[in-house]
Steps between C-alpha positions, in 0.01 A plus 500: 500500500621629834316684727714793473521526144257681270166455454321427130230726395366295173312785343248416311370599098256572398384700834290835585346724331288348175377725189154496622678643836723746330209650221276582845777696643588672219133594463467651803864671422379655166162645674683650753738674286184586265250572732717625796366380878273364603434179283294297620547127527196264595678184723866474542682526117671183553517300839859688629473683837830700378361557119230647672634677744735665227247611248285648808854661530460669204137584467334208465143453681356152608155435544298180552175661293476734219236688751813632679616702165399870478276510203669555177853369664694264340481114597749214421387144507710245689702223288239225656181661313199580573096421503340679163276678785840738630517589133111633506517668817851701430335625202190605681772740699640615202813342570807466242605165480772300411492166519818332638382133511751244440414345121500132622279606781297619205511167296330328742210770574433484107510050537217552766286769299509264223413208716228648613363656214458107364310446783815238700501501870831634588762374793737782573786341706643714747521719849201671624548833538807554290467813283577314175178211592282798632525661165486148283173397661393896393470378132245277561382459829179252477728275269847469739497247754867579743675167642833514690492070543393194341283482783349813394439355140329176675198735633438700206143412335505682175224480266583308204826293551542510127563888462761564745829704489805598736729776494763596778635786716845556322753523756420177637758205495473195254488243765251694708239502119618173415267269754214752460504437124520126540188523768281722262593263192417202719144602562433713169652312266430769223635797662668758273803652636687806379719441181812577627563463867364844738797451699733800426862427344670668760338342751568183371841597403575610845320196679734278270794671588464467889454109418840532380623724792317255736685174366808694633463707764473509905269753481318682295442871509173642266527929499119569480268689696166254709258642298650365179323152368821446297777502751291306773481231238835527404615404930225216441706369204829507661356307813339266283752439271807390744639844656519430924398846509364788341353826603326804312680824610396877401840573534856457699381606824276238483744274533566240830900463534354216614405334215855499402649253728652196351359608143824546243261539215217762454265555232383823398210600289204718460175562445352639167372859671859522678780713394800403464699785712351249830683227336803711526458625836444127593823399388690794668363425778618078460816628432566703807407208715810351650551241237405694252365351135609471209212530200471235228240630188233194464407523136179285442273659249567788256224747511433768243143670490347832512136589493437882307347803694115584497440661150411823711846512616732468254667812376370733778635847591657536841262707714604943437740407188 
């Protein structure tokens, strides 16, 4: 390819928003055309500084505590869950709530309640401080022990080595769980793990799709915002799976021209919590650089899923009809 002639933008599929994504805005869209503004939303709705910033747009409040509500408001729980203890204390307030955490998220609070109620010690692999591990260790905090390493693993003194179970934060990568599991199996050779893997299908989907982007690109561009667990993994795959360079970007003015020079082939992606108008404001802006770019669809996995509403939610009456 010449340096004068277009640019590739391999774009990849499956990429953006997931179901678990899409149910938690729609939530938050259905209360607001129910309830009419203010609804109240405990922790960013999904990690997206321009999801948020749109449903503040339209009536939307975010608060970091279900203290900040007016008593008797309406409160929306994030798609990364919550500690039972919010629950308790929004209903103390007399709060209406709907509950907009993500099922998978929910799959793995239920594995650690039932781990604990047989008495296991639990490992919960993930960030600390992420909402999604902040609620997970809520379900049963004297049980959960949190690791981020296999180092982490190698000081952990839990009771009785031959009750012992692990569960993860979902949006983390494969090859990030992968030594962790191997470390905990190595010293508790018994250790129950989750039936089916924690780590959510579009994560993974996504993850395996920049592996494929990253096998063929010069660099590697993930549409995400920092505070999202998934798209900073999905830069960490690209690096570590062969692309020269990749970089997480909230949106196209985040872009360095000069990460462009000498690079004839660009993947483009994004981040479960990301929508996909970025994407498309990404490539306009590519192609009104002076090459330009030309876009190539990078079909890897078919994805087809949908998570139903809240029960509370379904078949509502818009607000004064």
């Amino acid at each position: 390819m010449t340096a004068t002639s277009p640019r590739t933008v391999l774009l990849a599929a499956p990429r953006g928003f997931c179901a678990g994504v899409d149910r938690a805005i729609e939530i938050v869209d259905i209360a607001l055309e129910h309830y009419g503004a203010p609804v109240y939303v405990r922790h960013a709705i999904v990690h997206n500084t321009h999801v948020v910033a749109d449903l503040e747009s339209r009536g939307a409040v975010f608060v970091e505590d279900e203290d900040e509500v007016p008593e008797g408001g309406v409160i929306v729980f994030s798609a990364h869950g919550i500690p039972p203890e919010v629950r308790e204390r929004a209903a103390a307030r007399g709060l209406d709530q709907i509950d907009a955490t993500c099922p998978l998220v929910t799959k793995v609070h239920f594995e650690a309640r039932e781990y604990a109620e047989k008495g296991m010690s639990i490992i919960l692999i993930g960030h600390e401080g992420h909402q999604e591990v902040v609620g997970t260790m809520g379900q049963a905090p004297e049980s959960i022990n949190l690791v981020e390493t296999p180092e982490d693993v190698a000081e952990l003194d839990l009771p009785d080595p031959t009750k012992v179970a692990y569960v993860s934060q979902t949006t983390l990568s494969v090859d990030e769980t992968t030594g962790i599991i191997a470390a905990i199996k190595e010293r508790y050779p018994l250790a129950r793990g989750p039936k089916g893997d924690d780590i959510c299908y579009a994560t993974q989907n996504r993850q395996d799709a920049t592996k494929v982007l990253s096998e063929r690109s010069d660099l590697v561009l993930v549409v995400g915002s920092e505070n999202s667990s998934n798209s900073q993994r999905m830069v960490e795959v690209a690096l570590g799976h062969g692309a020269p360079a990749a970089h997480l970007i909230d949106d196209a003015t985040h872009i360095d021209p000069a990460w462009l020079e000498g690079v004839d082939t660009i993947g483009l992606t994004s981040g479960a919590s990301a929508p996909d108008q970025l994407v498309t404001g990404v490539i306009d802006w590519l192609q009104a650089q002076d090459r330009g770019a030309v876009v190539e669809r990078l079909d890897v996995i078919e994805e087809d899923m949908h998570f139903a509403l809240p029960a509370k939610l379904r078949n509502l009456p818009v607000v004064g009809v």
